[in-house]
PyMOL Python script that loads the backbone (N, CA, C, O; Angstrom):
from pymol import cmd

cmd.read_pdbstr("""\
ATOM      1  N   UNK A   1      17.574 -12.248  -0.690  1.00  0.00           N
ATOM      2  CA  UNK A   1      16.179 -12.541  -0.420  1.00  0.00           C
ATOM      3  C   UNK A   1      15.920 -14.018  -0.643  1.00  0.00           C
ATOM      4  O   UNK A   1      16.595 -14.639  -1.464  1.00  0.00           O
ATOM      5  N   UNK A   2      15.223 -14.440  -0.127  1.00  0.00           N
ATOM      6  CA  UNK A   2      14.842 -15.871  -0.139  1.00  0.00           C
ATOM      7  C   UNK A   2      13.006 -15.662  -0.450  1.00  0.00           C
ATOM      8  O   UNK A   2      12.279 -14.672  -0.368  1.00  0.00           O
ATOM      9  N   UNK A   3      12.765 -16.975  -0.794  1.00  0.00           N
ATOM     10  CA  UNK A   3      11.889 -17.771  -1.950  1.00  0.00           C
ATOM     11  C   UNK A   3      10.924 -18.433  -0.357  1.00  0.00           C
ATOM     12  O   UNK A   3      11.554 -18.809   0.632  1.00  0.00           O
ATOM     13  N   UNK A   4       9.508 -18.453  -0.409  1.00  0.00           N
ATOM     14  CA  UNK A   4       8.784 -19.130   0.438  1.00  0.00           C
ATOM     15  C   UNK A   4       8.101 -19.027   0.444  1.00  0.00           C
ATOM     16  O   UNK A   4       7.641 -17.932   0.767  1.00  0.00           O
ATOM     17  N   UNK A   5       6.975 -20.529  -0.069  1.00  0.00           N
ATOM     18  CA  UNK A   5       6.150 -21.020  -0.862  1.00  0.00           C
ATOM     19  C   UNK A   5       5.149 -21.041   0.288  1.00  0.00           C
ATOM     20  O   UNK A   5       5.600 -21.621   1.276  1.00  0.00           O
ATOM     21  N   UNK A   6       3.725 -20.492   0.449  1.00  0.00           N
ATOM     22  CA  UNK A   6       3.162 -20.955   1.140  1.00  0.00           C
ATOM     23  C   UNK A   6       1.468 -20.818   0.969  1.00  0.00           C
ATOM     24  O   UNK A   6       0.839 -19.811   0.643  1.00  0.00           O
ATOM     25  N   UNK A   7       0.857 -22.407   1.357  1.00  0.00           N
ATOM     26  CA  UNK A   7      -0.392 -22.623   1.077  1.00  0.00           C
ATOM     27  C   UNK A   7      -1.460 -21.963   2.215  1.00  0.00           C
ATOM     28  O   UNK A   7      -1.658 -22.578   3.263  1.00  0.00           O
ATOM     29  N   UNK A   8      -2.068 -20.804   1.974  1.00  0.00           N
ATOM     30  CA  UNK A   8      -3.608 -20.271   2.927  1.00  0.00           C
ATOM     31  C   UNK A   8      -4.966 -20.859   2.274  1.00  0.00           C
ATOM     32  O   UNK A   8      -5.205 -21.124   1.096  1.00  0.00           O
ATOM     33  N   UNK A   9      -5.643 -20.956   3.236  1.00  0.00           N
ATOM     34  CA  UNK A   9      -7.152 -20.771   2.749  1.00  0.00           C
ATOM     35  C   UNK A   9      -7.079 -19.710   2.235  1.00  0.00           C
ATOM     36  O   UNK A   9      -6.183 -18.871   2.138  1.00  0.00           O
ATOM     37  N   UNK A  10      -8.296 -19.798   1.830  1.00  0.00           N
ATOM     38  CA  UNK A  10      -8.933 -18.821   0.482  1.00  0.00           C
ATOM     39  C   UNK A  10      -9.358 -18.136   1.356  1.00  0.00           C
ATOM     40  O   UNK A  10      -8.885 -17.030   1.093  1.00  0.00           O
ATOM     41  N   UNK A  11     -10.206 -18.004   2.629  1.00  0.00           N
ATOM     42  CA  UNK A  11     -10.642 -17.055   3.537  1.00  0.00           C
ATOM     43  C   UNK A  11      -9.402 -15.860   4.050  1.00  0.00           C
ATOM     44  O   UNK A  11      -9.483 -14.632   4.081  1.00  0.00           O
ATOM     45  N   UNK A  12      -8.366 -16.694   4.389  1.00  0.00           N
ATOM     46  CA  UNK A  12      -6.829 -16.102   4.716  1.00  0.00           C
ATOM     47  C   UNK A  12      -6.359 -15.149   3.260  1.00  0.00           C
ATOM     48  O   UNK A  12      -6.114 -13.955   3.082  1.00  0.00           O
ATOM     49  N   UNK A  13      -6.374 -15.894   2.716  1.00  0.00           N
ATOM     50  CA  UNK A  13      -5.574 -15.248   0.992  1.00  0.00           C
ATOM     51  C   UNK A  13      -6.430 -13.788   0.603  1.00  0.00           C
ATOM     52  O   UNK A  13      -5.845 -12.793   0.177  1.00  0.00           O
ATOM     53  N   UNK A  14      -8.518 -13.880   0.923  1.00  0.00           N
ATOM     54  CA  UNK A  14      -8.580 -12.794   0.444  1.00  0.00           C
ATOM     55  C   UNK A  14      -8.352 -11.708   1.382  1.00  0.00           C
ATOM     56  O   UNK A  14      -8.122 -10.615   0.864  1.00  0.00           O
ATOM     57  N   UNK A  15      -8.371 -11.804   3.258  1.00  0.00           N
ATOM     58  CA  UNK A  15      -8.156 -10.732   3.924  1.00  0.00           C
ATOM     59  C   UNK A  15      -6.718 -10.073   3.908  1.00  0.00           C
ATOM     60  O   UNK A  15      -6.355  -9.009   4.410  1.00  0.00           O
ATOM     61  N   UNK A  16      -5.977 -11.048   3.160  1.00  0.00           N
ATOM     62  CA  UNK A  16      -4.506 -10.624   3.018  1.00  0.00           C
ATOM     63  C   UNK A  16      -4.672  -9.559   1.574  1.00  0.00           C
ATOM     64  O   UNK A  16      -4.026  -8.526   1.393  1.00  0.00           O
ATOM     65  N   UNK A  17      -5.766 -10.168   0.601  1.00  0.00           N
ATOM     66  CA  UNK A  17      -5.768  -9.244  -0.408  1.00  0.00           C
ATOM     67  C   UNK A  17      -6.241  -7.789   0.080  1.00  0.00           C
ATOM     68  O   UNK A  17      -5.742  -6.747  -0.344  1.00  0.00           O
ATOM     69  N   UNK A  18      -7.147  -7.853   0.915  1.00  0.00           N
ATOM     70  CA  UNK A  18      -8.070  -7.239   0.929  1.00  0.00           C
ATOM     71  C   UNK A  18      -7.195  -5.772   1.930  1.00  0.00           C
ATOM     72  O   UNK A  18      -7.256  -4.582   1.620  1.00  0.00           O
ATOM     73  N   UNK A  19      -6.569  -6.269   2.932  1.00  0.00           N
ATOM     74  CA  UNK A  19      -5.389  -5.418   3.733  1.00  0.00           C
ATOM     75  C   UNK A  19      -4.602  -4.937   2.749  1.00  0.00           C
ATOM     76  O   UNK A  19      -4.759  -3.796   2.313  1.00  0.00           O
ATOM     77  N   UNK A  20      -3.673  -5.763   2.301  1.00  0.00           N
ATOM     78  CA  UNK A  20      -2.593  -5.444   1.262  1.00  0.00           C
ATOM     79  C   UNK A  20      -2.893  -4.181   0.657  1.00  0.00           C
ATOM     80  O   UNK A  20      -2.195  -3.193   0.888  1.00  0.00           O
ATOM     81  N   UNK A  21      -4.139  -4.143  -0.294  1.00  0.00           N
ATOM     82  CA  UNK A  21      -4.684  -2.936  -1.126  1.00  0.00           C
ATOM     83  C   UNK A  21      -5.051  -1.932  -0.213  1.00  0.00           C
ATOM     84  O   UNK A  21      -4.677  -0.829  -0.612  1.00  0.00           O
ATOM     85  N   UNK A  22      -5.794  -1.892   1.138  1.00  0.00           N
ATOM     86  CA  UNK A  22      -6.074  -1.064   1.676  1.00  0.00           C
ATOM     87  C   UNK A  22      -4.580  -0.033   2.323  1.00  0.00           C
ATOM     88  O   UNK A  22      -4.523   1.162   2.613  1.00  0.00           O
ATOM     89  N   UNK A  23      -3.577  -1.066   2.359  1.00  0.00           N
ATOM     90  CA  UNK A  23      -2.112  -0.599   3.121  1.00  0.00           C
ATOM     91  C   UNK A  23      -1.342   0.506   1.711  1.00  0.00           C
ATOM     92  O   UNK A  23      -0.598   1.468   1.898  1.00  0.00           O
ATOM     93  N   UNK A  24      -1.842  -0.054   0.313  1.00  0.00           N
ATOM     94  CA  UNK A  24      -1.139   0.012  -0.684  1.00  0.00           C
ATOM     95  C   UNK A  24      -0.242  -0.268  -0.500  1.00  0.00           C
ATOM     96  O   UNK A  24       0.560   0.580  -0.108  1.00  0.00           O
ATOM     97  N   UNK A  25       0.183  -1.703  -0.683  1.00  0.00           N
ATOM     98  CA  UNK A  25       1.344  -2.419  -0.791  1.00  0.00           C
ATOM     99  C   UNK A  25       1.497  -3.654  -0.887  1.00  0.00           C
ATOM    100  O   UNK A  25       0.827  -4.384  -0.156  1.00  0.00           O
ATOM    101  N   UNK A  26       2.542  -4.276  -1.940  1.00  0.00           N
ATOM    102  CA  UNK A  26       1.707  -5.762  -2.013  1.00  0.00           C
ATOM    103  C   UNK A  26       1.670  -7.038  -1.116  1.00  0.00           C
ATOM    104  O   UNK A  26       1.927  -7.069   0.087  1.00  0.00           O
ATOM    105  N   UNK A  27       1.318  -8.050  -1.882  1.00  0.00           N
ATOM    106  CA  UNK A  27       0.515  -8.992  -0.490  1.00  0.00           C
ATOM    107  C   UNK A  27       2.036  -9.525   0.138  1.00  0.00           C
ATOM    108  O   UNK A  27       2.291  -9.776   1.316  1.00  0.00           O
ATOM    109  N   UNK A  28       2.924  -9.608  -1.014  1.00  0.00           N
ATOM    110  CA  UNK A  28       4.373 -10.377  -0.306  1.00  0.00           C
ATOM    111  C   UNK A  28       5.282  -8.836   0.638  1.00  0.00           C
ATOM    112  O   UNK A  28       6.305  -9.145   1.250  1.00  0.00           O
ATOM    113  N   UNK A  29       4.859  -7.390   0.676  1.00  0.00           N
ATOM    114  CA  UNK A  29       5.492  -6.982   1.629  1.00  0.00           C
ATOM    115  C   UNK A  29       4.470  -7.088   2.809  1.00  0.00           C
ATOM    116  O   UNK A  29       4.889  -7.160   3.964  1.00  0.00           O
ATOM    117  N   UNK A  30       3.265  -7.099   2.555  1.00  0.00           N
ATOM    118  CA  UNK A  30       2.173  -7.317   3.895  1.00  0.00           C
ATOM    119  C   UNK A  30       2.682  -8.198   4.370  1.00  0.00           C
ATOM    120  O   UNK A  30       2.949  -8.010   5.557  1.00  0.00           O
ATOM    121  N   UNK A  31       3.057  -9.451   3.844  1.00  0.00           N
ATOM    122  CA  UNK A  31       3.586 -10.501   4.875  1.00  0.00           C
ATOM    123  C   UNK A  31       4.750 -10.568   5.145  1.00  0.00           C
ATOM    124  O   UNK A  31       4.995 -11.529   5.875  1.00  0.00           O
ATOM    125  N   UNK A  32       5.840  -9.799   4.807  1.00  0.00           N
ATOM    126  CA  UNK A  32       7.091 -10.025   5.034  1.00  0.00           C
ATOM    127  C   UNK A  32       6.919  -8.678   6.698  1.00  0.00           C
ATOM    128  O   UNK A  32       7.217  -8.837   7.882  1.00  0.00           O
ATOM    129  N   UNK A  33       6.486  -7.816   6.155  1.00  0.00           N
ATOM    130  CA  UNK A  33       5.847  -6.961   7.368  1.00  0.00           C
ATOM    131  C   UNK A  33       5.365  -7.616   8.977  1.00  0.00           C
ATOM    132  O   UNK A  33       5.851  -7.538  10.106  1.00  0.00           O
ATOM    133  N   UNK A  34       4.195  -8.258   8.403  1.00  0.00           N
ATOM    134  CA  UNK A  34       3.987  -9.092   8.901  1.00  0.00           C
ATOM    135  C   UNK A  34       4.504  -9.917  10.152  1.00  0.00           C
ATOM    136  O   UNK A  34       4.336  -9.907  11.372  1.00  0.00           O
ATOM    137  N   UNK A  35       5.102 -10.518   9.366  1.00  0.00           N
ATOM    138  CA  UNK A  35       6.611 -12.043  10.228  1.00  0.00           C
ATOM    139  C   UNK A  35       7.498 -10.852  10.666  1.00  0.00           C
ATOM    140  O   UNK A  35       7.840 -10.983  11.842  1.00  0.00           O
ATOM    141  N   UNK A  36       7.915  -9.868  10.150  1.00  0.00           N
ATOM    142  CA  UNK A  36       8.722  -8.812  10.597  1.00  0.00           C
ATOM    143  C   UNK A  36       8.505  -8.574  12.321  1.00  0.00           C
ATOM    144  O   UNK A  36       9.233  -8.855  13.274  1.00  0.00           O
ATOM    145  N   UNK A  37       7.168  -7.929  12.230  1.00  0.00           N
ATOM    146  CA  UNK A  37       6.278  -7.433  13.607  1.00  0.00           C
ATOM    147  C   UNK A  37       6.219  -8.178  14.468  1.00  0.00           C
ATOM    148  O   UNK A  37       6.570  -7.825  15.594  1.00  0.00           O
ATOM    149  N   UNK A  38       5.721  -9.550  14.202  1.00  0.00           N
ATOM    150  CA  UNK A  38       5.783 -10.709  14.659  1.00  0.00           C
ATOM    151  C   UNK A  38       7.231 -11.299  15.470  1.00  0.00           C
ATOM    152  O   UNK A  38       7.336 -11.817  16.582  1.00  0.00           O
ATOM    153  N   UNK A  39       8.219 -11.009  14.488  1.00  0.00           N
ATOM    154  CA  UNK A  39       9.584 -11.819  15.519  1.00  0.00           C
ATOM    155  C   UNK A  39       9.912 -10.506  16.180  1.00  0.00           C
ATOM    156  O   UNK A  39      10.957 -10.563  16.829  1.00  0.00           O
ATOM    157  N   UNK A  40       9.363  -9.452  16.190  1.00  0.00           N
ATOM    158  CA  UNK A  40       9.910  -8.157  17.031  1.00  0.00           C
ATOM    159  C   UNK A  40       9.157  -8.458  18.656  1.00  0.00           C
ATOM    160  O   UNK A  40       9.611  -7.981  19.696  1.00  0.00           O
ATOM    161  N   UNK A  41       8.299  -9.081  18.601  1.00  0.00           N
ATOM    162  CA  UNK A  41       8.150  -9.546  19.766  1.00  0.00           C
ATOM    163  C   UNK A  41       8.438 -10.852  20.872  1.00  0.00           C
ATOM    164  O   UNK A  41       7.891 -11.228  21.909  1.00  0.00           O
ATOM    165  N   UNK A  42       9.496 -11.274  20.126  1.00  0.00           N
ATOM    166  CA  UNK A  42      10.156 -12.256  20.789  1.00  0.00           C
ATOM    167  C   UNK A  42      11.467 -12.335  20.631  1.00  0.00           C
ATOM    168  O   UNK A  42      12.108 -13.210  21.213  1.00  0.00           O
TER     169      UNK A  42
END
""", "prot")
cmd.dss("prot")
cmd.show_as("cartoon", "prot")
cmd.util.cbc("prot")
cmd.orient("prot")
């Protein structure tokens, strides 16, 4: 696994909180999910 540091707005950071909890799951698999979904389409 690799390490990757990254700066959001605060507007960004809480809808990521705010998903995350609703998904139950935390904010670093929401985004690894995320980028996941994301390169599945290219």
């Amino acid at each position: 696994m690799s390490t990757l540091n990254v700066d959001l707005p605060n507007s960004l950071h809480r809808k990521l909180e705010e998903l995350s909890e609703q998904e139950g799951i935390a904010e670093e698999q929401f985004i690894a999910t995320a980028v996941a979904e994301k390169c599945l389409r290219f």
